[in-house]
Structures are given as C-alpha cells and as structure tokens.
BALOBA-1460 file (C-alpha; in Angstrom, 3 decimals):
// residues 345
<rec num="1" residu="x" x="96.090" y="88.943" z="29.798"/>
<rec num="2" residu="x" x="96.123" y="90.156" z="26.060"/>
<rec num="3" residu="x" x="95.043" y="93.053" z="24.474"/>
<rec num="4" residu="x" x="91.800" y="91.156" z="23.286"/>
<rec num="5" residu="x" x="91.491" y="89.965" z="26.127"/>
<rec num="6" residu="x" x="91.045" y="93.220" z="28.269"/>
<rec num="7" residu="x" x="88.912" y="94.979" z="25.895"/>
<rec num="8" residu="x" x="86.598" y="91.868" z="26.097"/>
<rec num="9" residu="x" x="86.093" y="92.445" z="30.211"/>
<rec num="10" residu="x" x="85.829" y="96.270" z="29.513"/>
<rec num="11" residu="x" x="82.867" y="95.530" z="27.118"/>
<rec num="12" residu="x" x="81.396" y="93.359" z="29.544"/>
<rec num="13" residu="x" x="80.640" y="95.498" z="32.986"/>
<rec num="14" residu="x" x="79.770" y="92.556" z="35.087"/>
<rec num="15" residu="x" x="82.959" y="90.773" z="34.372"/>
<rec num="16" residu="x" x="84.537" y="94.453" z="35.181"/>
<rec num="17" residu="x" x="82.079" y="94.678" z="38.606"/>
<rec num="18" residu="x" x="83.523" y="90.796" z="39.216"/>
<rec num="19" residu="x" x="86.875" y="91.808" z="38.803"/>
<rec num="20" residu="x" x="86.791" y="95.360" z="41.227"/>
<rec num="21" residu="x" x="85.087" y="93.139" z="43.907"/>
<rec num="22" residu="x" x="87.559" y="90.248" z="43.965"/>
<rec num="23" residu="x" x="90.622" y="92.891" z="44.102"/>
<rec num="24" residu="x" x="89.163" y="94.868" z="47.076"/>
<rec num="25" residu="x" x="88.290" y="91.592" z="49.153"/>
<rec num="26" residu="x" x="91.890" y="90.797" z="48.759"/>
<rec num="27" residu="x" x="92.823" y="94.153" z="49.959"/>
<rec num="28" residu="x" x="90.613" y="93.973" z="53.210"/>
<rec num="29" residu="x" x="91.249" y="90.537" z="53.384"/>
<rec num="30" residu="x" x="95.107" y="91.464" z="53.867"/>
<rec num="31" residu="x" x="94.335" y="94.614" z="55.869"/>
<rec num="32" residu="x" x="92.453" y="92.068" z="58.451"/>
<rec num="33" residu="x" x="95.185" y="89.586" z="58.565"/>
<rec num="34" residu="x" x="97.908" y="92.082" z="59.057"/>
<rec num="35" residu="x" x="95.461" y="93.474" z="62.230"/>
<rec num="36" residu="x" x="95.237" y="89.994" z="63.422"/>
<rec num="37" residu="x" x="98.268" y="89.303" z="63.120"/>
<rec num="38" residu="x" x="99.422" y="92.805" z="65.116"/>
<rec num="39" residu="x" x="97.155" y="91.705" z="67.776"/>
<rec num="40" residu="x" x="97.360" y="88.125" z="68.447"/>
<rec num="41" residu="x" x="101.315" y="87.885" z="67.782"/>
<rec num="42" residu="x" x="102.985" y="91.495" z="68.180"/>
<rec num="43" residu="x" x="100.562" y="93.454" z="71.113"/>
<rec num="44" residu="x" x="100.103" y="89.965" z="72.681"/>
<rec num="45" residu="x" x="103.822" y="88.728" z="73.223"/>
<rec num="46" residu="x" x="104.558" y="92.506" z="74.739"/>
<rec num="47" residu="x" x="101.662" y="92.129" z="77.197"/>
<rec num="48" residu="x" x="102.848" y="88.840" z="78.453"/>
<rec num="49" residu="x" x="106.395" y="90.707" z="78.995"/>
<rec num="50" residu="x" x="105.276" y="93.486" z="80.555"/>
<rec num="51" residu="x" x="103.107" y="91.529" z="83.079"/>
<rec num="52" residu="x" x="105.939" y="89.167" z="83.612"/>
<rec num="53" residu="x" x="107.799" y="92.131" z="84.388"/>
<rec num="54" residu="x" x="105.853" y="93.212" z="87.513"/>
<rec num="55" residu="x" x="104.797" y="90.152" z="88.287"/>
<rec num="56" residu="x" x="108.396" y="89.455" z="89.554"/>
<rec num="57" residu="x" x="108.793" y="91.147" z="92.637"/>
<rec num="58" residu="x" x="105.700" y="90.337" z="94.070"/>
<rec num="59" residu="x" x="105.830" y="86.936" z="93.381"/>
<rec num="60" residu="x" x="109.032" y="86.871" z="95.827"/>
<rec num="61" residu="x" x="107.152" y="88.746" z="98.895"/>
<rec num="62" residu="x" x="104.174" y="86.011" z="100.026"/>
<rec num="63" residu="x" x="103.673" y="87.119" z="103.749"/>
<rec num="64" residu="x" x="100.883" y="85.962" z="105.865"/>
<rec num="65" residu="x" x="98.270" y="87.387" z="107.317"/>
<rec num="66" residu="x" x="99.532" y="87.263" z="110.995"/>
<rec num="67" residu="x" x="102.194" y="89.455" z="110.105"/>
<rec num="68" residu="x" x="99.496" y="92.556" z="109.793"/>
<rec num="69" residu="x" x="100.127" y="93.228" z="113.368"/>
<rec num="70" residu="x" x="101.798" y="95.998" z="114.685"/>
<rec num="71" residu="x" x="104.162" y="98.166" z="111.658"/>
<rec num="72" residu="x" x="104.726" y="94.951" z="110.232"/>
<rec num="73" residu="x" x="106.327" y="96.844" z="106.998"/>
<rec num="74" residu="x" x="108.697" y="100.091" z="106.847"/>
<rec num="75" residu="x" x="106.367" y="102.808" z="106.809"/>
<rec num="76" residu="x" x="107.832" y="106.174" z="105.843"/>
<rec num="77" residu="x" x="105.865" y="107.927" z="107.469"/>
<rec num="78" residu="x" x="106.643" y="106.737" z="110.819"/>
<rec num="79" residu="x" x="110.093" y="105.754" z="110.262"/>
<rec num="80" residu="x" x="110.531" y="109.395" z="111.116"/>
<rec num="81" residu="x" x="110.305" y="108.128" z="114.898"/>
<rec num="82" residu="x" x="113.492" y="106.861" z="114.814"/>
<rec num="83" residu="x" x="116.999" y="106.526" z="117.696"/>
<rec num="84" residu="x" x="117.596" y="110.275" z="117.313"/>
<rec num="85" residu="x" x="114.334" y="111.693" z="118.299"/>
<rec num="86" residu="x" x="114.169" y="109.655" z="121.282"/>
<rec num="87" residu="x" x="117.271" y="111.804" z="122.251"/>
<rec num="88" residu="x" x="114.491" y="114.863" z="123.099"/>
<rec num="89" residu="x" x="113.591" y="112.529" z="126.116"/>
<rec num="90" residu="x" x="116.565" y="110.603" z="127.140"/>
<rec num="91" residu="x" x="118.778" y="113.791" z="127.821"/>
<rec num="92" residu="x" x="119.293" y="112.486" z="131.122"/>
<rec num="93" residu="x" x="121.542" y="109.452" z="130.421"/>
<rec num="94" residu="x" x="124.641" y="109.131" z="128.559"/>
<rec num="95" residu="x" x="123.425" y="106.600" z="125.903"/>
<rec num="96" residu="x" x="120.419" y="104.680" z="124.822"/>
<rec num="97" residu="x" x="122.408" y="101.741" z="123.812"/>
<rec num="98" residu="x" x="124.299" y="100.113" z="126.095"/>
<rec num="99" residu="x" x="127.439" y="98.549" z="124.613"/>
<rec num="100" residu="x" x="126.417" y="94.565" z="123.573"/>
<rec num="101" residu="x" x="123.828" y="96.469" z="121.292"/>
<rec num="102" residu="x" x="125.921" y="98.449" z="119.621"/>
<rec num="103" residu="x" x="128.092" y="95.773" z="119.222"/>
<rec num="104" residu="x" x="125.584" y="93.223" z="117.580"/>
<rec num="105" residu="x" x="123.879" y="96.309" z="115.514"/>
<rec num="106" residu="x" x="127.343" y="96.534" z="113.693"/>
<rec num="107" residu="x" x="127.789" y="93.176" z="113.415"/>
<rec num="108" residu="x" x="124.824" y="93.095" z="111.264"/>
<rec num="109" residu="x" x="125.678" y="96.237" z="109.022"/>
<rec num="110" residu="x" x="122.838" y="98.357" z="110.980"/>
<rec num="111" residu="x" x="124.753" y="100.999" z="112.769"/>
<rec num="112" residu="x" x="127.407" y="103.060" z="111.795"/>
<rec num="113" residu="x" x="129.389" y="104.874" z="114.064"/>
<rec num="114" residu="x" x="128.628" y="108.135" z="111.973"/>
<rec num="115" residu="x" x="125.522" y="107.658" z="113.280"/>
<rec num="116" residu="x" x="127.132" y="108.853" z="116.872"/>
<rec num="117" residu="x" x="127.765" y="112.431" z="115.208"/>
<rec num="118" residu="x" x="124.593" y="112.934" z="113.732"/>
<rec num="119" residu="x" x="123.112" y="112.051" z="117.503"/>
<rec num="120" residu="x" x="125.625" y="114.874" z="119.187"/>
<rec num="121" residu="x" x="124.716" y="117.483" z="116.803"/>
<rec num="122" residu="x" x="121.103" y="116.655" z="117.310"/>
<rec num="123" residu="x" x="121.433" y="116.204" z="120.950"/>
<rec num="124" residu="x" x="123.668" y="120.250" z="120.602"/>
<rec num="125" residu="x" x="120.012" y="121.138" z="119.005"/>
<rec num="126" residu="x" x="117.801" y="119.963" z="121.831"/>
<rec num="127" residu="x" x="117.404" y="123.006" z="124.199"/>
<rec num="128" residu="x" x="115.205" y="122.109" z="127.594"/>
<rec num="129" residu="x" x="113.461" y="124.626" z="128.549"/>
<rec num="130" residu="x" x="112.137" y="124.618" z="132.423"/>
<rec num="131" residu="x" x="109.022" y="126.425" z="132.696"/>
<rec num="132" residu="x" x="109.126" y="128.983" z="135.822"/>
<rec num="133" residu="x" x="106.210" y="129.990" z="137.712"/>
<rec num="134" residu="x" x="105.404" y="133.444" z="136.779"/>
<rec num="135" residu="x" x="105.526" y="135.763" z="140.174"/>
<rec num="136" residu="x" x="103.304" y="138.450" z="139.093"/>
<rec num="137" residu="x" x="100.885" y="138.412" z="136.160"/>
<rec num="138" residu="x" x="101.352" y="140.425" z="133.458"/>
<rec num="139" residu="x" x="100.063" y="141.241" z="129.943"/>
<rec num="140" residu="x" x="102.317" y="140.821" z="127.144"/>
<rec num="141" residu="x" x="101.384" y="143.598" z="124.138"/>
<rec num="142" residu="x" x="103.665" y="141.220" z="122.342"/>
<rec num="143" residu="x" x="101.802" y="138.703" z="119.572"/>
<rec num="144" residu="x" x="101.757" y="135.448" z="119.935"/>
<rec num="145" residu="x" x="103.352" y="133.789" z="116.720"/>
<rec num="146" residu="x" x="102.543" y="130.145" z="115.319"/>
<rec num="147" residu="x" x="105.890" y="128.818" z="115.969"/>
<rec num="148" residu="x" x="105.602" y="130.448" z="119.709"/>
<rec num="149" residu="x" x="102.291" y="129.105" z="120.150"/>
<rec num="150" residu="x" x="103.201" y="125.242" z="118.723"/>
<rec num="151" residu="x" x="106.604" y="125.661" z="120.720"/>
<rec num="152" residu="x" x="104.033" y="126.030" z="124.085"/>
<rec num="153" residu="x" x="101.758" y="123.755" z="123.294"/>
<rec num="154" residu="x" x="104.644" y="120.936" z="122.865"/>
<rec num="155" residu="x" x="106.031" y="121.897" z="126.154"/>
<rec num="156" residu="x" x="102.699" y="121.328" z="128.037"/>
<rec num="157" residu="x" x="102.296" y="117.898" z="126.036"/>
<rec num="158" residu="x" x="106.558" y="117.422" z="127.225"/>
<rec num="159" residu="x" x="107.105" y="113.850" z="128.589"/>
<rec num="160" residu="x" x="110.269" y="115.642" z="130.269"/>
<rec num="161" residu="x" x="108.322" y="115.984" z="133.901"/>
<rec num="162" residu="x" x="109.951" y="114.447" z="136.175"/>
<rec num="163" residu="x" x="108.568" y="110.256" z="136.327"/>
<rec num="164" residu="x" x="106.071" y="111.008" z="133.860"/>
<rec num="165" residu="x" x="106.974" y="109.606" z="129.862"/>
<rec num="166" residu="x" x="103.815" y="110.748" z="128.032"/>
<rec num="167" residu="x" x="100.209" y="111.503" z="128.605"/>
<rec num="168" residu="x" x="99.132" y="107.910" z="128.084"/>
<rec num="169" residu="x" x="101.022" y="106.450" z="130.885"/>
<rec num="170" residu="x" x="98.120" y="105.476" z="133.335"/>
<rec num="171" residu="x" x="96.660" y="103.383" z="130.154"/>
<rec num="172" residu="x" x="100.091" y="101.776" z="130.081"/>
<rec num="173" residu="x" x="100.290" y="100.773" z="133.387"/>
<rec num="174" residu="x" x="96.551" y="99.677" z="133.467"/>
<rec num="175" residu="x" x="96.607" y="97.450" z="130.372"/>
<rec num="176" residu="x" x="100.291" y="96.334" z="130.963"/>
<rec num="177" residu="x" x="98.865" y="94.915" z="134.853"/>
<rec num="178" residu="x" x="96.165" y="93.506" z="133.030"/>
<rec num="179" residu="x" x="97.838" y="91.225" z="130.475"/>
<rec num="180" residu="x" x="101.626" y="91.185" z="132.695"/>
<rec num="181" residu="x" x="103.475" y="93.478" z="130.201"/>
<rec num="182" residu="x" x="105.833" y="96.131" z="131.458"/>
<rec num="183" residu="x" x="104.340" y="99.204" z="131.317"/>
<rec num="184" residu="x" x="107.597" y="101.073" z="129.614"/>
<rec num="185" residu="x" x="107.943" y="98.448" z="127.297"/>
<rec num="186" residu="x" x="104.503" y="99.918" z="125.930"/>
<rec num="187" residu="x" x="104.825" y="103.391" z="126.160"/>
<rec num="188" residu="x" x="108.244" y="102.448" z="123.823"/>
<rec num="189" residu="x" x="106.235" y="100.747" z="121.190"/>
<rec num="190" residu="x" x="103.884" y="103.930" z="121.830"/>
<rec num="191" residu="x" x="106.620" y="105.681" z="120.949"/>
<rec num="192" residu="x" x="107.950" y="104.154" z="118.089"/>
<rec num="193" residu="x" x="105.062" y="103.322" z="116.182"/>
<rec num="194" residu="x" x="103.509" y="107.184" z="116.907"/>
<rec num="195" residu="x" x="105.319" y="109.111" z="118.646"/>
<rec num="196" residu="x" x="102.395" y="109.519" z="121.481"/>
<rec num="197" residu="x" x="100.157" y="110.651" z="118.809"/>
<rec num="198" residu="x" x="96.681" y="108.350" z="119.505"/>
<rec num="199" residu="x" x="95.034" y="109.825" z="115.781"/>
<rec num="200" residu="x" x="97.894" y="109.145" z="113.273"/>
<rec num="201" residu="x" x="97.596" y="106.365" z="110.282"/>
<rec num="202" residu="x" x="100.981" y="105.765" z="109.015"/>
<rec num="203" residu="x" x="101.493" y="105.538" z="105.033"/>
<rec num="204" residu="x" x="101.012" y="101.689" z="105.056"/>
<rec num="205" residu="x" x="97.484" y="101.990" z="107.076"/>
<rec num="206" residu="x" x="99.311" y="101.115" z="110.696"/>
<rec num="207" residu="x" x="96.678" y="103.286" z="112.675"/>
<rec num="208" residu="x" x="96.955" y="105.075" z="116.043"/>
<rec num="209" residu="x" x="98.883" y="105.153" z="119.298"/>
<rec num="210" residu="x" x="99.808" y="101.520" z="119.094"/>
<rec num="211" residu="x" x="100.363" y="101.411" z="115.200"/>
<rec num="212" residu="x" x="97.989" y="98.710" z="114.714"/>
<rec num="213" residu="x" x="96.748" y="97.608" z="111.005"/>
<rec num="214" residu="x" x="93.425" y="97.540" z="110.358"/>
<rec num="215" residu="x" x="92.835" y="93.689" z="109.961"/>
<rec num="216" residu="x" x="94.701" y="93.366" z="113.290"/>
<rec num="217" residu="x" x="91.848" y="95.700" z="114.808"/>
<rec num="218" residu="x" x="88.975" y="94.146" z="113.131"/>
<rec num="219" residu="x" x="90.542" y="90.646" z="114.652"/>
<rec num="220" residu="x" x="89.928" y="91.345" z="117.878"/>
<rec num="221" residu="x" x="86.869" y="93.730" z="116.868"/>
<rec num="222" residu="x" x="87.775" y="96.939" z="116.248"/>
<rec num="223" residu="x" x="87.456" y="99.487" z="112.989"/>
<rec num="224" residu="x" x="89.918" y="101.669" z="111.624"/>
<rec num="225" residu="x" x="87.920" y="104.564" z="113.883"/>
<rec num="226" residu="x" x="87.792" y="102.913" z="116.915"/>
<rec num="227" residu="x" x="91.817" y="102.182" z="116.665"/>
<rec num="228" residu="x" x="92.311" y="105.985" z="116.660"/>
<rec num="229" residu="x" x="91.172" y="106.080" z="120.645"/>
<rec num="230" residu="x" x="94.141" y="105.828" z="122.593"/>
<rec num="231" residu="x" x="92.601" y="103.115" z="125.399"/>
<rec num="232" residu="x" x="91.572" y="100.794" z="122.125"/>
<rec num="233" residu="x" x="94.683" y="101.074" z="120.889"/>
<rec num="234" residu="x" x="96.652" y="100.222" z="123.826"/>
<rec num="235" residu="x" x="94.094" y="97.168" z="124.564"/>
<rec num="236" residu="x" x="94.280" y="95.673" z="120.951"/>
<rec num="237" residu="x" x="97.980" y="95.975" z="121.085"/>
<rec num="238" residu="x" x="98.117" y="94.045" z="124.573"/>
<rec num="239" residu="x" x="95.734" y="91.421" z="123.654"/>
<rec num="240" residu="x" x="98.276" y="90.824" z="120.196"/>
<rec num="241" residu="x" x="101.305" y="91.122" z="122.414"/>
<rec num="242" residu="x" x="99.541" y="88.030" z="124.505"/>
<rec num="243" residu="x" x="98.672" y="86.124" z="121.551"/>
<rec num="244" residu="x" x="102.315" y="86.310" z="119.986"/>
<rec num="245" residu="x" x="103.974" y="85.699" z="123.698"/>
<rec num="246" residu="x" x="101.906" y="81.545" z="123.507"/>
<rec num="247" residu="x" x="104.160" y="80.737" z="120.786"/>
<rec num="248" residu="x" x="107.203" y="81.602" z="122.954"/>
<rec num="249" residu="x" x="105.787" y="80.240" z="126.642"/>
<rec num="250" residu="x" x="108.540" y="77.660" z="126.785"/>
<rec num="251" residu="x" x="111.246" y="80.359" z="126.985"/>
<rec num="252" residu="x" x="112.531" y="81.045" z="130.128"/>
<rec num="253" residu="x" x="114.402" y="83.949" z="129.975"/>
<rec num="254" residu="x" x="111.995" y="86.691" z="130.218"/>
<rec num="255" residu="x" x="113.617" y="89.243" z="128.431"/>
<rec num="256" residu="x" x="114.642" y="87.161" z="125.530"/>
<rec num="257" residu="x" x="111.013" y="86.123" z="125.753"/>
<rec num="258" residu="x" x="110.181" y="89.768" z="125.666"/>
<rec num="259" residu="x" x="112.635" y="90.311" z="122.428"/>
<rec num="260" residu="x" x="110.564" y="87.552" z="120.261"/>
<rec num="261" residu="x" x="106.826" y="88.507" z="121.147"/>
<rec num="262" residu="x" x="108.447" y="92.660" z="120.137"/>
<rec num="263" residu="x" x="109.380" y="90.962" z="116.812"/>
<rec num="264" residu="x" x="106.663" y="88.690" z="116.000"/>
<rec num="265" residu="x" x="104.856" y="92.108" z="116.728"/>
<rec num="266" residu="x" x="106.671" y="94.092" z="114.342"/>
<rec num="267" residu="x" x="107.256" y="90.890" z="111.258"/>
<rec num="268" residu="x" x="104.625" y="88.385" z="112.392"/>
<rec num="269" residu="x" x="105.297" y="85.212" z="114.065"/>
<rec num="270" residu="x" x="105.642" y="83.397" z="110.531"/>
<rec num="271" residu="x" x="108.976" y="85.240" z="109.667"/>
<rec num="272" residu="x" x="110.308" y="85.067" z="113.148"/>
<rec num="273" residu="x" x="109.501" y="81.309" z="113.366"/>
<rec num="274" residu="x" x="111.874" y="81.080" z="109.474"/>
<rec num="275" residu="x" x="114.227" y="82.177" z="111.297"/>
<rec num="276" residu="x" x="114.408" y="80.317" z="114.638"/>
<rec num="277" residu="x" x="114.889" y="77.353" z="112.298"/>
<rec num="278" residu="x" x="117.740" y="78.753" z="110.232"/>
<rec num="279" residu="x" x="118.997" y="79.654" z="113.144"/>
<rec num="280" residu="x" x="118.642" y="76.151" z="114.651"/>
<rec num="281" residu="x" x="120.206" y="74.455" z="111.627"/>
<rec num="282" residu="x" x="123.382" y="76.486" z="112.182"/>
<rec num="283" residu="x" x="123.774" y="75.121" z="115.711"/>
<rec num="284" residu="x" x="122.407" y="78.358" z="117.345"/>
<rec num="285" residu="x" x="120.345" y="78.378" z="120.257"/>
<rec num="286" residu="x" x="116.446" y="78.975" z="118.636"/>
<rec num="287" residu="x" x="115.166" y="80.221" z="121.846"/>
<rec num="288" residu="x" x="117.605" y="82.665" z="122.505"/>
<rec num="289" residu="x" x="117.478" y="86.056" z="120.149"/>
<rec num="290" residu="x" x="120.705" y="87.779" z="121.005"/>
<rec num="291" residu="x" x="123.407" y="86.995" z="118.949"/>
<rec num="292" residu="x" x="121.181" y="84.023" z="117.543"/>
<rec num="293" residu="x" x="117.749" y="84.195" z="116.117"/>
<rec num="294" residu="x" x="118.421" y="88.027" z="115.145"/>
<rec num="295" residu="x" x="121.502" y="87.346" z="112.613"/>
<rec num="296" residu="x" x="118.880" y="85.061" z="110.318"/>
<rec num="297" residu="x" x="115.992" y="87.683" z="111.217"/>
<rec num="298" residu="x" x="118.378" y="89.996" z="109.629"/>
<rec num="299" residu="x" x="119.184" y="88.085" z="106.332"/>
<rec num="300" residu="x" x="115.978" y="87.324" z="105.440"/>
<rec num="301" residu="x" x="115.654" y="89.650" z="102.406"/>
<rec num="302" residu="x" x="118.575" y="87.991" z="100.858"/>
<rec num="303" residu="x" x="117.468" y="85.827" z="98.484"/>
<rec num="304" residu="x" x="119.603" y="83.247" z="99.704"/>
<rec num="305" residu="x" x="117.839" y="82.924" z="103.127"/>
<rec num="306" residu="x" x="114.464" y="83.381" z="101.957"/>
<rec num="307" residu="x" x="114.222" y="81.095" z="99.239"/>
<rec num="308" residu="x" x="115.696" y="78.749" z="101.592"/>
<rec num="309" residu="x" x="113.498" y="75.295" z="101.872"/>
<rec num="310" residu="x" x="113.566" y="76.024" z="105.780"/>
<rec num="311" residu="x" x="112.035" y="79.294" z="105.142"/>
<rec num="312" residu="x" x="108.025" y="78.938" z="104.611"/>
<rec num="313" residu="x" x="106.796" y="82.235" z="104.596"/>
<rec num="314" residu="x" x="109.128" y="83.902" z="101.724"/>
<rec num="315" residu="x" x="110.957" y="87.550" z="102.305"/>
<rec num="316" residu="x" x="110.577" y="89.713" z="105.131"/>
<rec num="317" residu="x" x="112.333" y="92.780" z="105.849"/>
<rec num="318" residu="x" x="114.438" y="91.464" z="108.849"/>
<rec num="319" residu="x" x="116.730" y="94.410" z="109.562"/>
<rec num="320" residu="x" x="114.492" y="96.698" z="109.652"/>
<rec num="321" residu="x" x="112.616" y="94.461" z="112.807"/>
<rec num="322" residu="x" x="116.564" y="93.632" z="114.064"/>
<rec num="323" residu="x" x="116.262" y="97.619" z="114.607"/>
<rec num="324" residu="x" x="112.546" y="97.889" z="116.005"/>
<rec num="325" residu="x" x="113.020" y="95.289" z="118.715"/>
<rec num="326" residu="x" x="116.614" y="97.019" z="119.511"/>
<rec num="327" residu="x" x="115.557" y="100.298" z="119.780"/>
<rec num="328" residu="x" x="112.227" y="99.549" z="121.403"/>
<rec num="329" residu="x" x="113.837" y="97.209" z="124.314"/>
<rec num="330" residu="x" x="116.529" y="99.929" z="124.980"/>
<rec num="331" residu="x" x="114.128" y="102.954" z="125.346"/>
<rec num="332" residu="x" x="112.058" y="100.951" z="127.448"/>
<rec num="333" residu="x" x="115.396" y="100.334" z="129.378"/>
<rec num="334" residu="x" x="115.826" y="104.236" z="130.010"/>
<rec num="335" residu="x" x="112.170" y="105.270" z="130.423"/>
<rec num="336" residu="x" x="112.842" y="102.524" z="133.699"/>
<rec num="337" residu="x" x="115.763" y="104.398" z="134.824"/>
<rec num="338" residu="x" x="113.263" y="107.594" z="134.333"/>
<rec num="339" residu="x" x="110.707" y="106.783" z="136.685"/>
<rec num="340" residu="x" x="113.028" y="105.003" z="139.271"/>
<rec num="341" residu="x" x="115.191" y="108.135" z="139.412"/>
<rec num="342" residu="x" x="112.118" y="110.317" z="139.783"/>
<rec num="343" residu="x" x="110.750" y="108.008" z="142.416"/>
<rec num="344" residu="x" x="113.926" y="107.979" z="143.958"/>
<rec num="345" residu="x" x="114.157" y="111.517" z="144.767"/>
C-alpha cells in the first residue's frame, strides 16, 4: 500500500472502521481455532489415553456374579485371620498341617518354610492362662486397666475350654444337621472369614460371622443388617454351601467333595469350574482337587491360564482360594481332634 494510498483510508473513517473490524475478526477468528483445535485434537487424544490407561486392568478381571459368595476376593481386613492366629487355639497339637499339605502348598509357591519360624515365635508368645477358682473373695484396691480389662474379657469369650471352639458352636451343629455339613468345618469358615466376630464387615463388604457379601444375603433374602446376626449368618452360609455342593453331587469322595463346594465358596463356582477343565485337558483327574484341580486354581491369575479359550470367566485370584480351602479343611481337622479328645476324657 503506498503513501497515497494510506492517507486516502485515513481521510476516509469508514474505510479506517472497515479495516479495524476485518483485522480483529481475524484475530478472534485465530484465537477460536487455536481453542478448537486445543480441545478437539490436544485435550481429546490425552483423555482417550488416560481412560485407556485404567481401562486396562479391569477389562482383564470379568467375574460373575456367583462368585459374590463367601470372601470371594482378598480382603485386608480379614486376611488378618490367617495360619498363625489359629495357633492361639490349636496349642494342643503339634501342627495344623499335616505333611501332604505342606507338601502341595510348596509345590505351588504358597508356603515357605520361614513361615515355620514366624509360627514358633508366635506360638513362644501365646501364654494360656487357666483361670482358678478364687477360694475366698476379696477386694482388690488395685485399678482395673484397659489392657487388664480386654485381656479378661477375651479369656471369658476363650474357645480354649475344654470341647468347646467358640460361642457359636450350638448354631454350628444345628445348621450343619440341618443341611449335612460338618459342624467344624463351619465353625473353620467362622473362623476364617471373622474370627468368631458375628458384627464385622470386612473392607470388600464380606459381612458377619460367615463373611457373606451382601448380594449373596439379599439372594436368599437377607440385608446387610440382618447378615450381622450370627444364626442368619450361619443359615445363609449353609443354604450357599448346599447350592455350590449340586454342582459337585457326582463326586464320590466326600472330602474332595467337601474341598470344591469350600472353593466355589471362597472364588465362585465359575472359576473353579475354569479350572476343572484345564485341569482335565492336562490329563488330570477333574473331580479330584488334590494335586489336580488346585495346581490350575492356582495359576489362574497368570495371564496365560486365564486368557486361555478353556477359561470363560477371566482372572481369579486362585492362590489365594488354594490357601482358604487348605487352611480351612485343616483347622476343621484339629477342632475334630478337639472335641473328640475332650469327649474322650
């Protein structure tokens, strides 16, 4: 543009008004396009990653709904309740786990034999204390402390009485007559899953005595509330432990029966059905769990088990119900010899 030229628009404000109006729509014009452009191309291609991203995992974990039953996942909170406790109970036998067991738990990478020191020194910790009959009563000026009084009020809720396992055990033996369970076996999933505590909900919503999840409950028609009552507990845990047994009627070997309805319990029939079949394909016996079913339970969070096309129901965390139905079984085992020695004498 010339010099005539410019003072020709400057003497002529409309052509000057033109002008400032056609530069600043070009401004916003490019201002909008950039934010368009931020949006649609930049802000849009990192959402899609980031989704992606946690998408991932849980794409990879499709259980079913059966599997609710029971602790079907790891739940801190109770995983507390685990071998070495039971050792406050079981001070009367030299081991909870007889040797096959601790032979097929290292098999599968699930024990360690460190594990045997860190059960002496807790077992060195465990102090039983026999309550004597006082001969004269007398006042103690003494205060009563909180640790005193919680240390008391354990030993009157003690399971160490002679025949007796917990405070629950008539429900046991009334609901396990009922539906043909072994009453032990129950008060060992009792124990397990709570600890003999009727009110606790674990950290993944397992709720009361028997650990049951809430969909479980409302199943067979009870809430969340209701689940915290000891006798509702132990009857919705019974009925489930009936309902998993049908799939494994043909089985003739009652405990190995026993060891499949205890994990179906714990994973859900789906998962333990996975891996009858893997086991089946690698010329194992599917009805037998020992040394058969339980290796493929095991493996199937490896990827290359559960992404198998045998496997129908995805990942499952198959040690961790390798250990449940172990440790259950073999604390019902020596809450048996508990009650026959007491009976015995």
């Amino acid at each position: 543009m010339n010099h005539s030229r410019r003072k020709e628009i400057r003497r002529d404000p409309t052509r000057m008004r033109r002008l400032l109006r056609s530069i600043t729509l070009s401004l916003w014009g490019a201002v909008l396009v950039g934010i368009v452009y931020y949006f649609v191309v930049v802000h849009q291609a990192a959402q899609t990653e980031t989704t992606r991203t946690q998408a991932a995992p849980q794409t990879e974990w499709h259980d079913v709904p059966i599997s609710e039953v029971g602790a079907g996942e790891v739940y801190e909170e109770l995983e507390q309740y685990s071998t070495l406790y039971v050792l406050e109970y079981l001070l009367d036998y030299d081991s909870m786990w007889p040797h096959d067991e601790l032979r097929r738990l290292k098999l599968f990478g699930l024990y360690d034999e460190d594990d045997d020191d860190d059960a002496d020194d807790e077992k060195e910790k465990v102090v039983v204390k026999v309550k004597e009959e006082p001969t004269k009563s007398t006042k103690s000026t003494k205060p009563t402390t909180a640790s005193e009084a919680s240390s008391k009020q354990s030993q009157a809720q003690s399971p160490k009485r002679p025949g007796v396992i917990s405070d629950w055990d008539h429900l046991f033996q009334q609901y396990g007559e009922r539906y043909g369970w072994d009453w032990c076996v129950l008060a060992s999933i009792a124990y397990q899953e709570s600890k003999f505590r009727a009110g606790i909900v674990g950290m993944g919503g397992a709720t009361g005595l028997m650990g049951i999840m809430p969909a479980t409950g409302r199943r067979y028609g009870y809430s969340r509330a209701k689940l915290k009552n000891a006798e509702n507990s132990v009857h919705v845990a019974c009925m489930a432990l009936r309902d998993f047994g049908r799939a494994f009627a043909h089985i003739t070997d009652a405990e190995q029966r026993m060891k499949f309805t205890l994990a179906s319990y714990n994973a859900g029939n789906a998962h333990v059905l996975d891996a009858r079949r893997l086991a089946e394909r690698a010329e194992l016996d599917p009805d037998r769990w020992d040394d058969s079913v339980e290796i493929y339970m095991a493996r199937l969070n490896e990827p290359k088990y559960y992404k198998d096309p045998l496997v129908q129901h995805g990942r499952a965390n198959g040690a961790h119900t390798v250990r449940y139905v172990a440790e259950v079984f073999n604390r019902a085992q020596s809450y048996k010899k508990k009650v026959q020695y007491a009976t015995a004498e």
